[in-house]
C-alpha positions as CSV (number, residue, x, y, z in Angstrom):
1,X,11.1,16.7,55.3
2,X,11.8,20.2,56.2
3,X,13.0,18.8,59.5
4,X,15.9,17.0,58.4
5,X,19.2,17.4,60.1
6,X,17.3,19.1,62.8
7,X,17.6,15.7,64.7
8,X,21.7,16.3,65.5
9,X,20.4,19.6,67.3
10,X,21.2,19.5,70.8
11,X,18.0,20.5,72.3
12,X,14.8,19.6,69.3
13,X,13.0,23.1,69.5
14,X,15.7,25.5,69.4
15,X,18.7,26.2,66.6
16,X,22.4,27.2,68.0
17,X,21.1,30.5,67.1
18,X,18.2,30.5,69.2
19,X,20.3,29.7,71.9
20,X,23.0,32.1,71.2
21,X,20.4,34.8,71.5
22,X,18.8,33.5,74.6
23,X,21.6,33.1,76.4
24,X,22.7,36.3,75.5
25,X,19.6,38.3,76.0
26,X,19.0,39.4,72.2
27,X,15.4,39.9,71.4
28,X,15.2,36.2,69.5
29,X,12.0,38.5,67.8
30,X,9.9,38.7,70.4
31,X,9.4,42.1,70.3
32,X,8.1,42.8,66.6
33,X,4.9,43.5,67.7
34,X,6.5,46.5,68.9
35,X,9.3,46.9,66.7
36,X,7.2,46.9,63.2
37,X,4.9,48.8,64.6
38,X,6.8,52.3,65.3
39,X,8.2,51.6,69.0
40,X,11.4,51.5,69.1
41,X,14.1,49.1,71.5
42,X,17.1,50.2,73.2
43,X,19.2,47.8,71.3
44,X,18.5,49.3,67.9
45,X,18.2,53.3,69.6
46,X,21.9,52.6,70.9
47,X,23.1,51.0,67.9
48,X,22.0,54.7,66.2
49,X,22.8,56.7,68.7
50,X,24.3,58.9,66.5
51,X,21.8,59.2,64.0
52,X,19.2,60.1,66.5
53,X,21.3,62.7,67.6
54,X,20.3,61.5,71.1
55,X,21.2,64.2,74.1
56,X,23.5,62.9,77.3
57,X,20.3,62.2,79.2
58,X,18.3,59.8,76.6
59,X,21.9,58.1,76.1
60,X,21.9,57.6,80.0
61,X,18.3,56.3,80.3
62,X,18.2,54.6,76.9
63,X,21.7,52.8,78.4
64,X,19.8,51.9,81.6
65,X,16.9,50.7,79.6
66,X,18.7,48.1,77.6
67,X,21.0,47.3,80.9
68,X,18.0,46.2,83.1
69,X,16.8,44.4,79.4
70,X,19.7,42.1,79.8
71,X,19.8,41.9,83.2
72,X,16.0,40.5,83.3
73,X,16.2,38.5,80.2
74,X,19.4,36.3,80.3
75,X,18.6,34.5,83.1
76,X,15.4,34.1,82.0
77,X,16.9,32.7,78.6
78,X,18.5,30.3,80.4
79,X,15.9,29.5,82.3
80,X,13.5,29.1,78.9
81,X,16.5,26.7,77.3
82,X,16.7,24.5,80.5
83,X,13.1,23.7,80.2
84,X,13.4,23.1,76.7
85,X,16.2,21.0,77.3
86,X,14.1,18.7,79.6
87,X,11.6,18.6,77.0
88,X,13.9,17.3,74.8
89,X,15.9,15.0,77.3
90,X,12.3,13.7,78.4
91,X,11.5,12.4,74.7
92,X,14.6,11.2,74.1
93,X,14.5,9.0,76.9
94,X,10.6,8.1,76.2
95,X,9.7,8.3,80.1
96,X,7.3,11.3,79.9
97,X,4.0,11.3,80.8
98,X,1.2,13.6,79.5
99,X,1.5,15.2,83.6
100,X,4.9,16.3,82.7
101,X,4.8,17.4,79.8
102,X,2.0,19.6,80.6
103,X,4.3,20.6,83.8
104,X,7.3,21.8,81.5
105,X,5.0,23.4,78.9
106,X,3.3,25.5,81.2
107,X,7.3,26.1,82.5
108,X,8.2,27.0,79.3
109,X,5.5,28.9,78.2
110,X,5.4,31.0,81.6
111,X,9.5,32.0,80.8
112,X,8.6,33.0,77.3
113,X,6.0,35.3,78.5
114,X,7.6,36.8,80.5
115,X,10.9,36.9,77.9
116,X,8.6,38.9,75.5
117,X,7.1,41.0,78.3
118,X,10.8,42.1,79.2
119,X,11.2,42.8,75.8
120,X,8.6,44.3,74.6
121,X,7.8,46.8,78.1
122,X,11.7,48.2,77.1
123,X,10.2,49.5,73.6
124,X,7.5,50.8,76.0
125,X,9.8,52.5,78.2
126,X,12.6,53.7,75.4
127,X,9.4,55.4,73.2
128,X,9.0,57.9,76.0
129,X,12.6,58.7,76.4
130,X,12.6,59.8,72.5
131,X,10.8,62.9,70.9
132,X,8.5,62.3,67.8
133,X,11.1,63.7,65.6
134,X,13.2,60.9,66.9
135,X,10.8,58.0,66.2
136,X,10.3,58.9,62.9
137,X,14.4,59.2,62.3
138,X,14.4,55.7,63.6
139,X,11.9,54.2,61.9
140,X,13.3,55.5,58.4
141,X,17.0,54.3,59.4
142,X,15.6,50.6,60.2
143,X,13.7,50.7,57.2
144,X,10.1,50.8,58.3
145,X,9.1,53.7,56.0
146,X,10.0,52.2,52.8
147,X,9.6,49.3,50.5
148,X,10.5,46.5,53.3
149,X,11.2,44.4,50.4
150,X,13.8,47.0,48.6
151,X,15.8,47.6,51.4
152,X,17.3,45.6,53.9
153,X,18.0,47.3,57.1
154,X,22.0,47.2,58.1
155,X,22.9,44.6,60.4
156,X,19.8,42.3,59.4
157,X,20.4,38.8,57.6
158,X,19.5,39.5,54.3
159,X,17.5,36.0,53.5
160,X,15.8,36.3,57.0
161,X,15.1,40.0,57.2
162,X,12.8,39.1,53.9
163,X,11.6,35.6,55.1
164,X,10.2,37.5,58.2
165,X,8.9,40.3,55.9
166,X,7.1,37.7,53.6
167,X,9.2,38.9,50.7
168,X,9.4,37.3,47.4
């Protein structure tokens, strides 16, 4: 089965990596609508600051950006990963009822809307602080303008990065 060892996870639905990003506040991929699509996220824009050559004042509001990222989504990470847990617990202990479960889905669902809305408004918000030229820098460095197969952009797990790009 493509499940197995799964079953020693602590919570079913989510790896130790899922949670590491959650708690944390990394994007876990929800924002690759954006992302693959030209708009840029403070995360990566910082992590090139350099290479985008960005001025004092898109450093200062990209920095603000990604601030009130993490300040919005870690708690709401948390949140996401207590309902899950409950999920989990309630399954485990087989005493949940087709009323609760619905209650904690629509929990869980709600938090990961409004996970991938905090992510993905910040690509929103971080394409207007950058100028065309910019963009186009950035999407080159990450790797957007090229094979996606060839190339694997720099701080990207290899075997993932071309899993998620439906590589061979």
């Amino acid at each position: 089965s493509p499940y197995t060892g799964m079953q020693t996870r602590e919570i079913k639905a989510l790896s130790d990596d899922d949670v590491r990003q959650l708690q944390s506040g990394a994007g876990w991929g929800l924002a690759l609508p954006a992302e693959l699509n030209g708009i840029p996220g403070p995360a990566h824009v910082l992590e090139l600051k350099e290479q985008l050559e960005l001025t004092p004042s898109q450093l200062k509001s990209i920095q603000a950006l990604y601030d009130d990222m993490k300040i919005a989504a870690v708690p709401l990470g948390e949140q996401f990963i207590e309902v899950e847990r409950q999920i989990d617990n309630y399954f485990a202990s087989a005493s949940i009822d087709e009323h609760m479960l619905r209650k904690l889905l629509t929990a869980s669902e709600r938090l990961r809307a409004e996970l991938r809305f905090t992510h993905l408004s910040q690509h929103l918000k971080t394409a207007k602080v950058l100028t065309d030229g910019q963009i186009s820098r950035y999407n080159k460095l990450r790797g957007y303008t090229s094979d996606p197969c060839r190339f694997v952009p720099e701080g990207h797990d290899p075997d993932m990065y071309r899993s998620h790009m439906g590589c061979d």
